[in-house]
DRENTORDREN-528906 format. One line per field, with one value per residue (C-alpha): chain; residue in one letter; residue number from 1; x, y, z. Coordinates in steps of 0.25 Angstrom, whole numbers. Layout:
REM DRENTORDREN-528906
chain = (A, ...)
resn = (a, ...)
resi = (NUM, ...)
xx = (X, ...)
yy = (Y, ...)
zz = (Z, ...)
END
This chain:
REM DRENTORDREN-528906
chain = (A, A, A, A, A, A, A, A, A, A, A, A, A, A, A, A, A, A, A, A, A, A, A, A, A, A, A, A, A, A, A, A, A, A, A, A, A, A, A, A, A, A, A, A, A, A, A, A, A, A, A, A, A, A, A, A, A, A, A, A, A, A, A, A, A, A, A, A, A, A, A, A, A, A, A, A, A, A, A, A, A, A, A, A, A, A, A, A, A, A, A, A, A, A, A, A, A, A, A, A, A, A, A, A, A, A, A, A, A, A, A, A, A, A, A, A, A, A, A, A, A, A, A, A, A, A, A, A, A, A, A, A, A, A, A, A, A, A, A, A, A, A, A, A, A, A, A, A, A, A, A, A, A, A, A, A, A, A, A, A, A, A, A, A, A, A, A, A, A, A, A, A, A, A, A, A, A, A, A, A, A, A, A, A, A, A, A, A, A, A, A, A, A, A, A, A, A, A, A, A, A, A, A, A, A, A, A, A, A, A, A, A, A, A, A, A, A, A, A, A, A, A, A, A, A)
resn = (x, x, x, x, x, x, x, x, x, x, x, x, x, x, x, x, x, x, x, x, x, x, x, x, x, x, x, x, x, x, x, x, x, x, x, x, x, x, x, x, x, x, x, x, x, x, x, x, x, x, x, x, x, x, x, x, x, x, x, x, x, x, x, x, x, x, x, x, x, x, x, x, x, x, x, x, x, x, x, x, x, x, x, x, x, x, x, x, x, x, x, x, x, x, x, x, x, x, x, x, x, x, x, x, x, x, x, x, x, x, x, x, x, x, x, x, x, x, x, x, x, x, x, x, x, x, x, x, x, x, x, x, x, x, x, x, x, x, x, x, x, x, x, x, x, x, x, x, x, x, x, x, x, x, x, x, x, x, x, x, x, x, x, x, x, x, x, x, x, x, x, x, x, x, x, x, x, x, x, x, x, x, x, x, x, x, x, x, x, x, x, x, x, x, x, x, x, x, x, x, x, x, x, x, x, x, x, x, x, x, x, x, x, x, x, x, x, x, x, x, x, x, x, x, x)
resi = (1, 2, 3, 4, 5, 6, 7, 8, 9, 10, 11, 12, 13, 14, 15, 16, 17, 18, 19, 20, 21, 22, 23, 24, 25, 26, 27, 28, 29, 30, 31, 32, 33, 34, 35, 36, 37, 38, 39, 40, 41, 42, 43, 44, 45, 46, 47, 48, 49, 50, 51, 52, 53, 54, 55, 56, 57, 58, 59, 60, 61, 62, 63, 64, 65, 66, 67, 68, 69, 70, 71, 72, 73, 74, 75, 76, 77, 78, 79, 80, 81, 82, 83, 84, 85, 86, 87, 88, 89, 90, 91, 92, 93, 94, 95, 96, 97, 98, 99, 100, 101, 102, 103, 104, 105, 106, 107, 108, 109, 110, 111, 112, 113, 114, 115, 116, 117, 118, 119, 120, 121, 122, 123, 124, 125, 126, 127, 128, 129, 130, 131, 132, 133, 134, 135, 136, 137, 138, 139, 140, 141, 142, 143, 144, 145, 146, 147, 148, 149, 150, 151, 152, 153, 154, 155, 156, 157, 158, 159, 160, 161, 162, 163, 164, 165, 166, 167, 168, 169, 170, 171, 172, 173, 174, 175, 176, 177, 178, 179, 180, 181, 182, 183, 184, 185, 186, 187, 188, 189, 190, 191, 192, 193, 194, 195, 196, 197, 198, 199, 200, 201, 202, 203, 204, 205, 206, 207, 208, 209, 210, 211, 212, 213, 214, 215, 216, 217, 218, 219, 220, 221, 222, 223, 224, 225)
xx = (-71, -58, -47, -44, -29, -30, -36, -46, -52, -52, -62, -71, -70, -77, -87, -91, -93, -100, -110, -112, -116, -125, -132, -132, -139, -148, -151, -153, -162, -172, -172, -174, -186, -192, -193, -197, -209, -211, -213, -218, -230, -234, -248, -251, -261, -274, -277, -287, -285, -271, -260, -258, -254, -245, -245, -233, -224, -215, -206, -203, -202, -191, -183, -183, -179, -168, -161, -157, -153, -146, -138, -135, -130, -119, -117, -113, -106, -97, -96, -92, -82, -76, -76, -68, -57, -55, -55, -45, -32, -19, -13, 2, -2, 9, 12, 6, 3, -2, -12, -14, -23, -24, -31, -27, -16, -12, 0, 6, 15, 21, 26, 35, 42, 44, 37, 27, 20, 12, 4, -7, -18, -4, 4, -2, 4, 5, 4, 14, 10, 17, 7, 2, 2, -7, -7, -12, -16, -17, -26, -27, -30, -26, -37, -51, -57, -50, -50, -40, -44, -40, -48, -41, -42, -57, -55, -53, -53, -58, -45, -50, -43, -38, -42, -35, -40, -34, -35, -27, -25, -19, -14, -15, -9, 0, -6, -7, -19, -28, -30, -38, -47, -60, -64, -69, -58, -57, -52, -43, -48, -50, -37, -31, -28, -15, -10, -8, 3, 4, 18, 25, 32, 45, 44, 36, 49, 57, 45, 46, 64, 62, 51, 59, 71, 61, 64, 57, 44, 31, 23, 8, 2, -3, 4, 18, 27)
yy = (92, 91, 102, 101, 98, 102, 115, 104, 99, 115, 116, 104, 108, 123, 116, 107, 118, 127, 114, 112, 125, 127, 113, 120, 132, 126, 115, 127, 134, 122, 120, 134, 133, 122, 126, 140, 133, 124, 135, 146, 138, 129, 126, 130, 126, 120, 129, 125, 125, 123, 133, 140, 134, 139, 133, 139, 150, 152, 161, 152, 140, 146, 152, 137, 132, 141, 143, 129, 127, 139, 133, 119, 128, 135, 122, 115, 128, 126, 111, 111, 123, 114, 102, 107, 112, 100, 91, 100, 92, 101, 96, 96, 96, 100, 83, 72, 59, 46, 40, 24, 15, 2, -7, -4, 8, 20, 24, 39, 42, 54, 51, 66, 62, 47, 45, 34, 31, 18, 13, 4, 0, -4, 7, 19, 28, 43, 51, 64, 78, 92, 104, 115, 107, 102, 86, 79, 65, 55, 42, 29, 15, 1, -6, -3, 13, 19, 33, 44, 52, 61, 68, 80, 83, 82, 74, 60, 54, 39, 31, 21, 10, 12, 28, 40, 51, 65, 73, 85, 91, 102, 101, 113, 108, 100, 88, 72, 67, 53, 48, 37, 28, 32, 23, 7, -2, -15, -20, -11, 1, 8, 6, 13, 26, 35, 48, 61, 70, 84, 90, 101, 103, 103, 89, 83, 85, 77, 67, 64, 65, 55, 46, 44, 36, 28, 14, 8, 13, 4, -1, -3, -18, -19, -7, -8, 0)
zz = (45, 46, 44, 29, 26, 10, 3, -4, 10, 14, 2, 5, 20, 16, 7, 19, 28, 17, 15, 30, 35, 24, 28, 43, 36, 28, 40, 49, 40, 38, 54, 55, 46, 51, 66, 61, 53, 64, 75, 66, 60, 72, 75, 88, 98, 94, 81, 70, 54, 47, 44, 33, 20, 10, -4, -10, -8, -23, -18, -6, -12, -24, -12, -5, -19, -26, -11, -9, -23, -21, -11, -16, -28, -21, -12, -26, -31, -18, -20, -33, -31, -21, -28, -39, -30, -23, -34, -44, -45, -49, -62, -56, -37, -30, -26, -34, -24, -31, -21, -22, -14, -12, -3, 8, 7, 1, -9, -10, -22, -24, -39, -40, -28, -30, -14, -11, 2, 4, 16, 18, 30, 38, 35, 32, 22, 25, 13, 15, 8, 8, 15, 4, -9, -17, -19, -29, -27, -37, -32, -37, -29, -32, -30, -24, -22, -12, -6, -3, 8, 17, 28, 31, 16, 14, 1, -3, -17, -22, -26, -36, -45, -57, -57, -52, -43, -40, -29, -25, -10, -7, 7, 16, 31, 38, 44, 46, 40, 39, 27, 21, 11, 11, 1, 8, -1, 8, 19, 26, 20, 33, 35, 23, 27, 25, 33, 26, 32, 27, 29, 26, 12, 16, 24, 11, 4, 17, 17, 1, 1, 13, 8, -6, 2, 5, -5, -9, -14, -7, -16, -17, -17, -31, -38, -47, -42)
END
């Protein structure tokens, strides 16, 4: 997994690991049982007569049952738990980012600061965020189901025609960082990615004074500007 670059990726990232070391346990235990059973009750040299034959065992069989229901219930405890924090959306994020797709590009809006960035398969767009802040996106698509997903976040959301999604990230370090569609939309839809770049606060601000001297605005093929 990579190293997560956002508090909610830090949170799918612990769920992952609780989930995969208590697959190796389990995984372990079975084995373990199974070699022990297969050694401990072998049938050795040329003996007569079966071995011995159990019917039932009450006890047994209710710890066998209410122990893994026990764990699949704090499994989905966890789940939910982590679920729900990932998914809450601040009603007023430190940065609101209108996120557009469209076959085969991406547009980033910032409306409260009157910046937008465009890019397509060609060119690219790089989407700029400040370090430490909580960002709300607000995704929508032109067309066909597209996908906004970054890796180093360890979340992604559907962008889908004619509704719109939310997501919010909370960014926790300085980095450059792929992202893409992860949604097949056509033809060049493995060419429509984007770069995230995460910078400190101070060079937002420069990047956002610089970006509104920047006339005019691009547009999107399709949309009214």
């Amino acid at each position: 997994m990579p190293e997560p670059a956002s508090e909610q990726g830090g949170d799918v990232l612990d769920l992952w690991r609780v989930l995969f070391l208590t697959a190796v346990a389990i995984g372990l235990l079975v084995i373990g049982l199974i070699a022990w059973s297969v050694f401990r009750y072998r049938r050795g040299g040329r003996g007569d007569g079966e071995p011995p034959q159990f019917r039932d065992n009450i006890r047994l069989e209710v710890f066998y049952t209410a122990v893994p229901l026990v764990i699949v219930a704090v499994l989905f405890g966890l789940t939910v738990g982590t679920q729900r924090r990932v998914t809450k959306v601040q009603e007023r994020p430190d940065l609101r980012v209108e996120v557009q797709g469209f076959q085969w590009g991406w547009r980033f809006h910032y409306p409260e600061e009157a910046v937008t960035v465009v890019g397509d398969s060609n060119d690219p767009p790089t989407l700029v965020l400040p370090v430490g802040r909580t960002v709300g996106f607000e995704l929508s698509s032109t067309d066909v189901i597209h996908s906004f997903y970054v890796p180093a976040f360890l979340d992604k959301r559907d962008v889908v025609p004619g509704e719109e999604n939310r997501v919010d990230v909370a960014t926790t370090r300085v980095g450059r960082f792929s992202g893409l569609c992860a949604e097949f939309c056509g033809l060049d839809h493995a060419r429509m990615g984007f770069t995230v770049d995460v910078v400190p606060v101070a060079e937002f601000e420069a990047w956002l004074a610089a970006q509104r001297q920047v006339q005019p605005r691009p547009s999107v093929p399709g949309t009214a500007q």
